[in-house]
Structure formats: structure tokens, C-alpha cells
C-alpha positions as CSV (number, residue, x, y, z in Angstrom):
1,X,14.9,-25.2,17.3
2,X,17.3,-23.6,19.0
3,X,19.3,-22.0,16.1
4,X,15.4,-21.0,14.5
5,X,14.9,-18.8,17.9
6,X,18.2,-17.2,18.0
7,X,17.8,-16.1,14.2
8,X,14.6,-14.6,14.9
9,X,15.4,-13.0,18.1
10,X,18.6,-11.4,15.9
11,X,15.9,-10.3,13.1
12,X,13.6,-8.8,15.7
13,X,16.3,-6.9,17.3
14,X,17.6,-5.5,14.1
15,X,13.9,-4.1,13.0
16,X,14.8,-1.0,15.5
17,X,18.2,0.0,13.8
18,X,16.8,-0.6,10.3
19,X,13.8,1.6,11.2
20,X,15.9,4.0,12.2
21,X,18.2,3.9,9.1
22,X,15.3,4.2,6.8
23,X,13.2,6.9,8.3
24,X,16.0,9.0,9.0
25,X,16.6,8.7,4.8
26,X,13.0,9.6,3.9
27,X,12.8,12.6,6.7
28,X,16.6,13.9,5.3
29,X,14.8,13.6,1.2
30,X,11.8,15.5,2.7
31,X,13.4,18.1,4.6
32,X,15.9,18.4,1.0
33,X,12.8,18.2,-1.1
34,X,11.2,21.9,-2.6
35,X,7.9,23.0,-2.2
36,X,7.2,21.9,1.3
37,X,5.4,23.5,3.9
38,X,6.2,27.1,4.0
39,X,6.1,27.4,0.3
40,X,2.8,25.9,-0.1
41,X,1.4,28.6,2.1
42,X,3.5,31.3,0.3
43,X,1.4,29.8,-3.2
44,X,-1.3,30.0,-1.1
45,X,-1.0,33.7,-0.4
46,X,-0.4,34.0,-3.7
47,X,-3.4,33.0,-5.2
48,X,-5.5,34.5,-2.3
49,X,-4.2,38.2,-3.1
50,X,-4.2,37.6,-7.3
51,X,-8.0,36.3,-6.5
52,X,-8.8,39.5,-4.2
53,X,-6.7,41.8,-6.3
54,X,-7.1,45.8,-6.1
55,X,-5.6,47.1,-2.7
56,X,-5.9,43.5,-1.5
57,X,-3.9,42.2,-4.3
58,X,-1.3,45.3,-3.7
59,X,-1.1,45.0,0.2
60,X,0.3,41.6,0.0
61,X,3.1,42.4,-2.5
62,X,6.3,42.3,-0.6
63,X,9.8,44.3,-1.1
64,X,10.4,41.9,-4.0
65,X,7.3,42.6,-5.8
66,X,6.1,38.8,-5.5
67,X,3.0,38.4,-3.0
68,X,5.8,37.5,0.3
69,X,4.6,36.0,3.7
70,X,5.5,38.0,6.4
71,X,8.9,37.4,7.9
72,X,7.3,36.6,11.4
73,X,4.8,34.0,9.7
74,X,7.2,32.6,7.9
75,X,9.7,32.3,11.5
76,X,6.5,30.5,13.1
77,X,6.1,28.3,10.6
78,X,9.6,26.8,10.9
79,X,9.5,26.9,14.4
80,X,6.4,24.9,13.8
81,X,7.7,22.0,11.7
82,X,11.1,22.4,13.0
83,X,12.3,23.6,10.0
84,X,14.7,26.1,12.2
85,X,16.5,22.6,13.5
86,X,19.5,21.2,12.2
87,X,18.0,18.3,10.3
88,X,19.9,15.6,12.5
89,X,17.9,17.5,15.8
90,X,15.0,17.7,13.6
91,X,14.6,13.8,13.2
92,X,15.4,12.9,16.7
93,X,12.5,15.3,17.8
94,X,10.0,13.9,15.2
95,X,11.3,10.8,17.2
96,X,10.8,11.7,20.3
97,X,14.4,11.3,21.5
98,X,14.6,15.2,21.6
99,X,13.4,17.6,23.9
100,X,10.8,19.8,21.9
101,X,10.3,23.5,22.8
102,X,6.9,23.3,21.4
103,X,6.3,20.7,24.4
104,X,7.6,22.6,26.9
105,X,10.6,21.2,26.5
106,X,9.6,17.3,26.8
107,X,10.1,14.0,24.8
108,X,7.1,14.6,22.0
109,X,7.7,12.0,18.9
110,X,6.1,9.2,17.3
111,X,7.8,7.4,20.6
112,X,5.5,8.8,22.8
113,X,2.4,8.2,19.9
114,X,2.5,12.2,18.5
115,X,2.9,12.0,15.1
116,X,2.5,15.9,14.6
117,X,-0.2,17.6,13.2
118,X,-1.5,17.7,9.6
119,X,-0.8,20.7,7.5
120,X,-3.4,19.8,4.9
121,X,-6.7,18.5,7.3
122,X,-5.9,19.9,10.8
123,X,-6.1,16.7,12.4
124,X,-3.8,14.6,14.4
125,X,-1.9,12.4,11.5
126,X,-2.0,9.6,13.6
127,X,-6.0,9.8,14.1
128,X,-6.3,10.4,10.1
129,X,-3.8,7.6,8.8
130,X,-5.7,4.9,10.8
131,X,-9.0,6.6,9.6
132,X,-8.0,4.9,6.2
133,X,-6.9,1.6,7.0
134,X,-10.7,0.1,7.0
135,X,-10.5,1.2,3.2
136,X,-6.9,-0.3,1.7
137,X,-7.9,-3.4,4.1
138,X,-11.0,-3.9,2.6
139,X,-9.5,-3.9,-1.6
140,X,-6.4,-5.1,-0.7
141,X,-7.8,-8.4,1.0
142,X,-10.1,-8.9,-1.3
143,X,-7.8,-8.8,-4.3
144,X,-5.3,-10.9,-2.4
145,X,-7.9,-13.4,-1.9
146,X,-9.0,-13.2,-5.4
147,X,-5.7,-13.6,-6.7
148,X,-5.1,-17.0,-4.7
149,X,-8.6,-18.4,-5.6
150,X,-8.1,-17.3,-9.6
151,X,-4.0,-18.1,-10.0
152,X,-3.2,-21.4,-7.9
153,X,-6.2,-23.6,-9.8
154,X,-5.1,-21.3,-13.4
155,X,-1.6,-22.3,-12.4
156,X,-2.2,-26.1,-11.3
157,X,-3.9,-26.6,-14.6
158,X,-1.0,-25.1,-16.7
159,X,0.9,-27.4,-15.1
160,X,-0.7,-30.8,-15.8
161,X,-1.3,-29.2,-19.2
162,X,2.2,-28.1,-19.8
163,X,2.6,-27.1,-23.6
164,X,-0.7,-27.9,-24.7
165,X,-3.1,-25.0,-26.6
166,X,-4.6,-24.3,-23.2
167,X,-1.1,-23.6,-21.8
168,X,-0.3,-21.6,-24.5
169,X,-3.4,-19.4,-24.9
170,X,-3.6,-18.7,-21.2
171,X,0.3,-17.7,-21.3
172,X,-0.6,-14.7,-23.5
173,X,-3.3,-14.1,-21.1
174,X,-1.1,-14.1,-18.1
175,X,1.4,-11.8,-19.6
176,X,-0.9,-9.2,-21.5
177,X,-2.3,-8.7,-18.1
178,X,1.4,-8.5,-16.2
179,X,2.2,-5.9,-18.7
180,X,-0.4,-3.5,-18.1
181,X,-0.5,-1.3,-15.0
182,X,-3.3,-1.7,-12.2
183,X,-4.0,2.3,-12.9
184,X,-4.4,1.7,-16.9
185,X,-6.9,-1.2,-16.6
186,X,-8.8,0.5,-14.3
187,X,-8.9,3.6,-16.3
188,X,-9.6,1.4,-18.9
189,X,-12.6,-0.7,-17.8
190,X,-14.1,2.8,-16.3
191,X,-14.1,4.2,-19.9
192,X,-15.8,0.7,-20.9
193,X,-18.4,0.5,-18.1
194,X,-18.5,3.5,-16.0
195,X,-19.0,5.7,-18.8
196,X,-21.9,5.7,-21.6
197,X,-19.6,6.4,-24.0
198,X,-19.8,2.9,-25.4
199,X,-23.2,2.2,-24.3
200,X,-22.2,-0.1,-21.7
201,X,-22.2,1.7,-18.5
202,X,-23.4,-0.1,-15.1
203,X,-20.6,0.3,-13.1
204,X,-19.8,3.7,-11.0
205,X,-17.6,6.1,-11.8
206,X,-15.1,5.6,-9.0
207,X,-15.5,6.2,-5.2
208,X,-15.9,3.8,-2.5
209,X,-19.7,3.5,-2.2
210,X,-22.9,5.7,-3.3
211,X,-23.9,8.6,-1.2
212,X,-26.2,8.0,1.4
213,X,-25.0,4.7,2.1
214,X,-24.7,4.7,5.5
215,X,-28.4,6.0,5.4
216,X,-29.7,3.5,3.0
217,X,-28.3,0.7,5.4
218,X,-29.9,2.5,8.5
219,X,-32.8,2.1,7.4
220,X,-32.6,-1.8,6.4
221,X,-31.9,-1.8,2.6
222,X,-29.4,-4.4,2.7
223,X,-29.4,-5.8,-0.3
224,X,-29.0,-2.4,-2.4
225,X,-26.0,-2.0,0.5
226,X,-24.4,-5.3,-1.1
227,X,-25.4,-4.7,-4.8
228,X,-23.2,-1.4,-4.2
229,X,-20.7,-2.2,-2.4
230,X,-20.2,-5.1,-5.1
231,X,-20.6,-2.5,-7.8
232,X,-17.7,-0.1,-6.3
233,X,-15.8,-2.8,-5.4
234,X,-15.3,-4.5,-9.2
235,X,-13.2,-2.5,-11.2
236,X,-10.8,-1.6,-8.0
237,X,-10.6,-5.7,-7.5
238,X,-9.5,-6.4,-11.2
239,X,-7.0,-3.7,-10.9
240,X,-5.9,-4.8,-7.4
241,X,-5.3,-8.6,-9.2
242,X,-2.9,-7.8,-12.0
243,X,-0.6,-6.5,-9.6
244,X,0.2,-10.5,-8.5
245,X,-1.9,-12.1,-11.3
246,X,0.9,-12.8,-13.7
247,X,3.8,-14.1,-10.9
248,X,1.6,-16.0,-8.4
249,X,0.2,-18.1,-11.8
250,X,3.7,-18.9,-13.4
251,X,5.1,-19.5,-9.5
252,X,2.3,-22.0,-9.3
253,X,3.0,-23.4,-12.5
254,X,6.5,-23.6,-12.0
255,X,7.0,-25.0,-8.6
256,X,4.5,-28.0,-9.4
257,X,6.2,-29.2,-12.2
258,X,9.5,-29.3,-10.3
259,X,7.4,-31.5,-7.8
260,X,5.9,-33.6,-10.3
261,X,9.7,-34.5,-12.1
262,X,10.8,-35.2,-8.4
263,X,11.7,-38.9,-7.0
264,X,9.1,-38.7,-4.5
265,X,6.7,-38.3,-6.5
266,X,7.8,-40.9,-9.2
267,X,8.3,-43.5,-5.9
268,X,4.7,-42.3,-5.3
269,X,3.4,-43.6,-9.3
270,X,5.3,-46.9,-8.2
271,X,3.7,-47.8,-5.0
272,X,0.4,-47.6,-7.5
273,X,-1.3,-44.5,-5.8
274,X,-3.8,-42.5,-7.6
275,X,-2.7,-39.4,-10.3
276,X,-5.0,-37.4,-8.2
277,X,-3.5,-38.4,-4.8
278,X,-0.1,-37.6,-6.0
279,X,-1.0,-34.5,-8.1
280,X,-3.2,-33.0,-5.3
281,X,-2.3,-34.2,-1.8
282,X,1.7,-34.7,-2.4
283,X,3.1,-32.2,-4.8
284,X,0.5,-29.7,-4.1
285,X,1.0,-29.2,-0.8
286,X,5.0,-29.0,-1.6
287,X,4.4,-26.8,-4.5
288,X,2.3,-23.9,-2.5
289,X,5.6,-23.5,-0.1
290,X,7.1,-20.8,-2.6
291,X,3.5,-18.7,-2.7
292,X,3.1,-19.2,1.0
293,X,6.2,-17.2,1.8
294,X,5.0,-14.4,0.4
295,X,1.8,-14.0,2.6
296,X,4.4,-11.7,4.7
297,X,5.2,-9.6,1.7
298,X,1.0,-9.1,1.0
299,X,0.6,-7.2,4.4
300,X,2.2,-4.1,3.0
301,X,-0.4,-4.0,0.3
302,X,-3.5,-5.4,2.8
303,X,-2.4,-1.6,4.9
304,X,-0.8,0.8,2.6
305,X,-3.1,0.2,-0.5
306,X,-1.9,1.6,-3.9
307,X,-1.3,5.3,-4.4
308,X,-2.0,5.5,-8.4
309,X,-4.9,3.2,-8.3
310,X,-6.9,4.9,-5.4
311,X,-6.6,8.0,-6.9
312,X,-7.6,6.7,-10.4
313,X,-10.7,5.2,-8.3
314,X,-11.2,7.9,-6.1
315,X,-11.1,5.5,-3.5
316,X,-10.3,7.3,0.5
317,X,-7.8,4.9,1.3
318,X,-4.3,5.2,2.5
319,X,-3.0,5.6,-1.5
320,X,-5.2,8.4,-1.8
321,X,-4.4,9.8,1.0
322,X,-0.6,9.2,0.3
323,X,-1.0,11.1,-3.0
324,X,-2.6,14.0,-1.8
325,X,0.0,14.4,1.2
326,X,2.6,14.2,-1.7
327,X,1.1,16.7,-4.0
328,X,0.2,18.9,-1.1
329,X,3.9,18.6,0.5
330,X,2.1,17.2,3.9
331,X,5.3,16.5,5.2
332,X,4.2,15.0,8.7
333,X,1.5,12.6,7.2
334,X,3.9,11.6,4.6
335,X,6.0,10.6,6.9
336,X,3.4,8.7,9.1
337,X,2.7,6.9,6.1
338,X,6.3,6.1,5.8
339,X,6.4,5.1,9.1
340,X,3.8,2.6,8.9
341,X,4.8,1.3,5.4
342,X,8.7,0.6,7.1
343,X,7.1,-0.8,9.7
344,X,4.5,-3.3,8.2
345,X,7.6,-4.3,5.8
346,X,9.4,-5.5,8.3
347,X,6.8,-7.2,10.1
348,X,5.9,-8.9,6.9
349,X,9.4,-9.9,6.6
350,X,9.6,-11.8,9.8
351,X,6.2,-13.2,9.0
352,X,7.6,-14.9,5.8
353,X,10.0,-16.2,7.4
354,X,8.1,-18.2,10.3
355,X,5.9,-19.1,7.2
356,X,8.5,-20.5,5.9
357,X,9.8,-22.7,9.0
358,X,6.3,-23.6,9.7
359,X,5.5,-25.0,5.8
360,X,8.5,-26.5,5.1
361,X,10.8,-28.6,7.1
362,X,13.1,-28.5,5.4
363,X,14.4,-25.1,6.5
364,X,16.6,-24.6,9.0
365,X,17.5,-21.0,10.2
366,X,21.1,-21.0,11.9
């Protein structure tokens, strides 16, 4: 017990430095990166004065001929996202070890709970990531939970079936559906049954619920609520489950046949018990070991959602959101999103690994 407390005490001290380490990578790549902040509002002028045109149009071109923010816009902006930094002074001001001038000269980093400002909403990026997290939560619980009531009873069964036609058949399932993408069956099934293309469509086209919702359950229609929630919530959920369909079923499958060729188990058959009792109350419990670990691991998918298929979905989760802050070069929500993607990681980490002391005795952490 002793040796399991020092080990995690050493793992929980070490989350700071590797924080640190990692953020300070993704803030260097972003500050590196083109097209951030100050050219997205140069495109912007650009495309205001082409839209305008005439004298507007011809006011805004510069000495270079190109439609040119002026030089004190463009100073403010830096000043703004500390562009004018070195990128080392930079970092330690996003992390509040820095004295920042726009301040007043105090501490003002994700330390002290400022996460800046976003550049595409206006809103404090701390207020507008959590705003999300009801949203990934929701689809990425649900598909977890899906995937554990679908793949440990599809797995068990390979098992005690093990090279039979069932085992077979349901292999080519497993693998067809680890090859494709979450994205590509979702835009798939949405051709099939969101659109009338095929003559099959009564599922939406994407979102996260029908307008008016909100309304609709005001006023006490419950039960059109859950039909549309349920509807919305389909296609998202079957994309959500390939991501782990495939490796939680073969894990399954896997780690109970190890079990079942074990001594204990054929000591077990020779004290006369049940196939059931075995199967079910001794191996089981033994085989689920491996896919318990990796509840940790799930957390970062349970908060940060999936970019590709929340945008495929239209679905105003934390993906979503990630992919627009990309594509809009939203450098301080992308790196609020970063921050709480590093952190969950790690905290899913440590979880894993109580998970693991707690399951299996076996393990001893020295």
C-alpha cells in the first residue's frame, strides 16, 4: 500500500511539469502557425472593401496596392494577443506567471481562471468552452455506454463460440465497421435516412434537437421532447460506437479465452461447478480487467467530443466548436480547448491506473 501511494503521489506531481511541457508545444505551433489572428482580420478587410468597392473599395487599398490594415490596428492587435512578446514571455503571460500590461501590469493567465478573450464570438473562452460540455457529455456517454452494453455480450459470445460461423460472420462485421471512419458512416446513414433521396428519410438532417425545443418542452410535450431527442441522437450514437466498437469486442473476446485456458478455471471444471458459474462469475469478472482500464482513457472523449463528427452532424459541442476555432485561427479558444483536452488526459491517466489497482490484485505499483 505504501509503494501504491508513493507512485501516485509521484504521477500526480508530475501532471504540473507535463502540462507545462505540452501546452508550451501547442502555444509555440500556434504562435508559428500562418493565418492567425491579424491575418484573418486583414481577409476580413479584404472582402469588406472588394464587397463595398468604388471609393470604398479604393480607400482601403494600401501603399502595396492590396486592401492593408492600418499600421496602428495592426500594432493593437498584437499588443492584444501578445503577438509583440517574445514567444517564451508570451506563454508565461497566457499562464499567468507574467506580469501583463493589458492588466495593469498583474498576474492575468489561465492561473488566475482568464483564459483570454475569443476573437471569433466575443465572449470569455472560458465561459464559451464550458457552454459546450453539456453537448460532447451527452453523445459521448451515451456511445460509451452503448459500446459496453453492445461489445462485452458480442464479445463474450465470440468467445464461447470461438471459430464457429457465428464467430466468423461477426468478425467481418467487427472489422468492416473498424475500417470505416465515425464521419463516413455518419455521412453515410444521413444520405440513407436523413435525406429523401432513397425514400427513406425519418431521421434529421443533423443538429442537436428541432427548433423550438426548449418551447415545445415548456409547454409539457414531453414525449415529442424524447421522440426528438432520440431522433437527433441516432445517427451521432452509431458514429460515436465505431470509434471503440471493433477493439473493445476483440479485447473482450481475447482476454476471456486466456481466462477460460487458465488453471483456475480448469481447477474450477474439476471441483464440478457449473459452465455458467465458471464462464460468468470467474473468468468474467477476470476478463473485464483489460476493458476496465480504459474507463480513464474514455473521459477525454466524454469532454472533448469529436471534431469531424460534430461538424459532419452539426452538433454545438466542443468538436464543433474546436473546428471552427481552427478554421477561424481562434487562437485563445484553441488553446482553452487544448488546455482542457491536456488536462482531462492526464486525469484519465491516473484514473486508469487506480482502476487498475482497485480491479485487479494482482498489481502492485512500486
Amino acid at each position: 500500500m505504501h509503494g501504491m501511494t508513493s507512485y501516485f503521489i509521484r504521477r500526480i506531481l508530475l501532471v504540473p511539469v507535463t502540462f507545462v511541457c505540452i501546452t508550451f508545444v501547442i502555444y509555440l505551433f500556434m504562435r508559428l502557425a500562418p493565418g492567425g489572428p491579424i491575418e484573418q482580420a486583414q481577409l476580413q478587410i479584404q472582402q469588406q472593401a472588394m464587397a463595398e468597392g468604388g471609393a470604398g473599395g479604393a480607400a482601403a487599398l494600401g501603399e502595396t496596392g492590396s486592401y492593408d490594415l492600418p499600421q496602428e490596428a495592426m500594432d493593437q492587435l498584437k499588443r492584444y494577443y501578445k503577438l509583440d512578446r517574445a514567444i517564451p514571455v508570451g506563454y508565461l503571460i497566457w499562464l499567468g506567471l507574467w506580469p501583463d500590461d493589458a492588466a495593469g501590469g498583474a498576474l492575468n493567465g489561465i492561473l488566475q481562471g482568464n483564459m483570454g478573450m475569443s476573437y471569433r464570438y466575443g465572449d470569455p473562452v472560458l465561459a464559451t468552452i464550458v457552454s459546450k460540455f453539456p453537448i460532447s457529455i451527452y453523445f459521448g456517454l451515451i456511445g460509451y455506454i452503448a459500446t459496453w452494453l453492445v461489445c462485452i455480450p458480442l464479445g463474450v459470445k465470440k468467445a464461447l463460440e470461438h471459430r464457429t460461423f457465428f464467430d466468423t460472420a461477426t468478425s467481418v462485421v467487427v472489422f468492416l465497421g473498424y475500417s470505416i471512419p465515425g464521419f463516413v458512416a455518419a455521412l453515410v446513414l444521413m444520405l440513407l435516412f436523413a435525406t429523401d433521396n432513397y425514400g427513406m428519410q425519418f431521421l434529421p438532417l443533423g443538429d442537436f434537437r428541432s427548433a423550438g425545443w426548449d418551447e415545445m418542452w415548456a409547454q409539457g410535450a414531453y414525449w415529442w421532447c424524447i421522440k426528438d431527442q432520440l431522433a437527433h441522437t441516432a445517427i451521432p450514437l452509431v458514429a460515436y460506437m465505431l470509434a471503440g466498437f471493433a477493439t473493445m469486442t476483440i479485447l473482450m473476446k481475447n482476454s476471456l479465452l486466456d481466462n477460460l485456458g487458465s488453471d483456475y478455471v480448469r481447477t474450477a471444471f474439476a471441483k464440478g461447478l457449473s459452465e455458467k458459474r465458471v464462464v460468468f462469475v470467474h473468468a468474467l469478472r477476470n476478463s473485464l480487467i483489460p476493458i476496465c482500464v480504459g474507463v480513464g482513457h474514455a473521459i477525454g472523449l466524454l469532454f472533448a467530443g469529436s471534431f469531424l463528427i460534430e461538424k459532419t452532424c452539426n452538433i454545438p459541442g466542443m468538436g464543433l466548436l474546436g473546428f471552427n476555432s481552427l478554421v477561424e485561427r481562434d487562437y485563445p479558444v484553441l488553446m482553452g480547448i487544448m488546455t482542457f483536452g491536456v488536462l482531462i488526459r492526464l486525469t484519465g491517466n491516473i484514473i486508469s491506473d487506480i482502476v487498475l489497482a482497485l480491479v485487479d490484485p494482482r498489481v502492485r505499483f512500486s
